[in-house]
C-alpha positions as CSV (number, residue, x, y, z in Angstrom):
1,X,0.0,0.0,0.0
2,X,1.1,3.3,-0.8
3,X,0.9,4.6,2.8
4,X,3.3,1.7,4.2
5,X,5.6,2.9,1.4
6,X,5.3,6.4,2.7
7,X,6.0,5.6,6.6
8,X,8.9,3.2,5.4
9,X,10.7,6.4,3.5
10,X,12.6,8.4,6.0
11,X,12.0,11.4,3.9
12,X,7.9,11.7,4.2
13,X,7.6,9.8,7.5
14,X,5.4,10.9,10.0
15,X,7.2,8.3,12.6
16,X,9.5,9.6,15.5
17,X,13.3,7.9,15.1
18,X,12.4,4.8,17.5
19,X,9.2,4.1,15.6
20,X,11.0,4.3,11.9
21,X,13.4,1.9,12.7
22,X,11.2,-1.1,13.5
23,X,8.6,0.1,11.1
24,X,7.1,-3.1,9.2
25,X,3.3,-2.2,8.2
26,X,0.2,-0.5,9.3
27,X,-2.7,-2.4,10.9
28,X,-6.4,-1.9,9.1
29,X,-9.7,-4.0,10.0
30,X,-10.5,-6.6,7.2
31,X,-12.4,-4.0,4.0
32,X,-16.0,-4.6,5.1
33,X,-18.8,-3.2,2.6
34,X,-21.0,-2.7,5.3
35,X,-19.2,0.1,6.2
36,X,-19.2,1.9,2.8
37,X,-22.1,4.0,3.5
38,X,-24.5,5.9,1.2
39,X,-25.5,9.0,3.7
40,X,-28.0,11.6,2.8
41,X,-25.9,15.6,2.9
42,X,-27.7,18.9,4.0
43,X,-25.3,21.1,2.6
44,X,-25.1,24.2,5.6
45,X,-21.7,26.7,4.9
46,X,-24.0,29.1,6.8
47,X,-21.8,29.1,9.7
48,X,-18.2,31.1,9.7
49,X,-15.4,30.2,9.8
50,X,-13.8,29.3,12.8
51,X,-10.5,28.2,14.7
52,X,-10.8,24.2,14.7
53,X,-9.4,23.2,17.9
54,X,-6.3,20.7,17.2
55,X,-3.5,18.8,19.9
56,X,-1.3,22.3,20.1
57,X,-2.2,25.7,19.7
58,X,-2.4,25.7,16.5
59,X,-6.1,26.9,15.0
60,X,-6.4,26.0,11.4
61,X,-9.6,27.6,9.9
62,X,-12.7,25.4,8.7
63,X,-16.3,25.9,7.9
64,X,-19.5,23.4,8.7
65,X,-20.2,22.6,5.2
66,X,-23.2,20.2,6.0
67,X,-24.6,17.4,8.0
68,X,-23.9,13.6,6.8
69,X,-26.8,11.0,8.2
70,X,-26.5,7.1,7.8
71,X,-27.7,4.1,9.6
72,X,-24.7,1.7,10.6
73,X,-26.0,-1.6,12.9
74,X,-29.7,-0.6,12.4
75,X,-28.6,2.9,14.3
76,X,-28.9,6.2,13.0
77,X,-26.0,8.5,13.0
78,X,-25.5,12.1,11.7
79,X,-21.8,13.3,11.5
80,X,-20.5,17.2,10.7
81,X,-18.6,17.3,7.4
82,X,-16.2,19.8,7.5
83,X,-14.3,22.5,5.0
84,X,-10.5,23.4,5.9
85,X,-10.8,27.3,3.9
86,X,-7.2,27.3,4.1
87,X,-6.7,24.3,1.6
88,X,-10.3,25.4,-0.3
89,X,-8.5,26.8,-3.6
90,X,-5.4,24.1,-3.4
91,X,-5.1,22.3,-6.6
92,X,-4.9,18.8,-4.5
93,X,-7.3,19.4,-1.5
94,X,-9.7,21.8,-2.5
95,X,-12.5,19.4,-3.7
96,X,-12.0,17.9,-0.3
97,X,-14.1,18.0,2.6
98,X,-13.0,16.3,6.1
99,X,-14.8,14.2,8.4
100,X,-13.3,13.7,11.6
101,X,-14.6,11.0,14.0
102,X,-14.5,9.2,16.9
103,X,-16.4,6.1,18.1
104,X,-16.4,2.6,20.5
105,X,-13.7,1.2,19.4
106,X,-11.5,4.1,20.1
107,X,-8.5,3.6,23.1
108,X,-9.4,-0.1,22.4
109,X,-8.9,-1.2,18.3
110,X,-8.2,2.2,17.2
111,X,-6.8,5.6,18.1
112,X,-7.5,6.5,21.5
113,X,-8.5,10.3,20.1
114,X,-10.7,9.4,16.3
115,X,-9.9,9.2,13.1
116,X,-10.5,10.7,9.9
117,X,-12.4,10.0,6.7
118,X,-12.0,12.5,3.3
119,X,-14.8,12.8,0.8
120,X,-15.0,14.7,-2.3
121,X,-17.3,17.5,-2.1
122,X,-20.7,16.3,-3.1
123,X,-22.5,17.5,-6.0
124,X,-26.0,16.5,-5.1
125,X,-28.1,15.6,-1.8
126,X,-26.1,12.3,-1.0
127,X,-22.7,11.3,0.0
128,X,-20.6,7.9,0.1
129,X,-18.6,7.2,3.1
130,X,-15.8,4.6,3.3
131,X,-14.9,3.9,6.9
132,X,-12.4,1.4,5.2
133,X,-10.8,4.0,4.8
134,X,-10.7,5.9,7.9
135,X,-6.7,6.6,9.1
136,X,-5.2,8.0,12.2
137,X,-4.4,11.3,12.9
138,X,-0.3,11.9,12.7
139,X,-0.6,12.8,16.3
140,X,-1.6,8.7,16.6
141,X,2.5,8.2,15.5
142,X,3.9,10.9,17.4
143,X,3.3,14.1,19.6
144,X,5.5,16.6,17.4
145,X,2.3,16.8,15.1
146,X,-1.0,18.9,15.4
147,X,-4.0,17.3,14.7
148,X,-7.5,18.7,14.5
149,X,-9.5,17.3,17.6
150,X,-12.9,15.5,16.9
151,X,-15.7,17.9,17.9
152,X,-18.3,16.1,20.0
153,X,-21.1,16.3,17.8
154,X,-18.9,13.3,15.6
155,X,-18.7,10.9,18.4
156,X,-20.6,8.2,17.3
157,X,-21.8,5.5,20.1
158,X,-21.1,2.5,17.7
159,X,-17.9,0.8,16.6
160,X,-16.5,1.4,13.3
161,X,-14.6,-1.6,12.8
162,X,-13.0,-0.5,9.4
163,X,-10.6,1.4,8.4
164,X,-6.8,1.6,10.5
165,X,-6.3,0.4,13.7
166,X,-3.6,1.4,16.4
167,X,-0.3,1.9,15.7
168,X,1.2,0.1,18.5
């Protein structure tokens, strides 16, 4: 996978020294469709732009750019979709909106603090979410990093199990 090869080059890793050195592979959950969601989207940009909160002091800016809702396990869920502005005319991330999460199986499977999902902005009233292929959060391989914290509204009370696991 591309992201193994990425850890496993000392040039783009996001591993501390310790970590590189006996780096082998990343853990994922098996790919489960059942966690490749179609969700309905209420686009809302109504509200401004704000300071997300991350692990430092660091504030990047993003915008509420709608409202995704699903049923996982016979349970409805609604998770807020998010726009980083500071990315929005970047020729790479631009078309990208971010869906940070956190759920049951986080501090047990997965990353004590969420994960994150990207989606391409939507061009109509629905949305497909792969949970396969949620990641960590750089802050998951070490503390030098500052990561966006998952706002409460996207903790979800079931377990996702897709997508990466823990690190360690």
């Amino acid at each position: 996978e591309i992201k193994n090869l990425e850890f496993a080059d000392s040039l783009s890793t996001p591993l501390n020294k310790t970590d590189f050195e006996k780096f082998t592979s990343l853990n994922y959950f098996a790919p489960d469709v059942e966690y490749h969601v179609k969700a309905s989207f209420k686009i809302d940009t109504l509200t401004p732009v704000f300071g997300m909160k991350t692990t430092t002091d660091r504030l990047p800016n993003y915008r509420i750019y709608g409202l995704a809702e699903f049923v996982i396990h016979d349970t409805l869920c609604t998770l807020t979709v998010y726009q980083n502005v500071d990315y929005k005319d970047d020729p790479e991330y631009g078309n990208t909106l971010f869906i940070p999460f956190r759920d049951a199986t986080n501090g047990k499977q997965t990353y004590k603090a969420g994960r994150y999902v990207d989606i391409p902005i939507p061009l109509n009233d629905s949305i497909l979410i792969d949970f396969n292929l949620a990641y960590n959060p750089y802050c998951a391989y070490d503390s030098r990093w500052s990561c966006p914290l998952v706002p409460s509204e996207n903790w979800l009370k079931i377990a996702i199990l897709a997508g990466e696991m823990n690190f360690k």
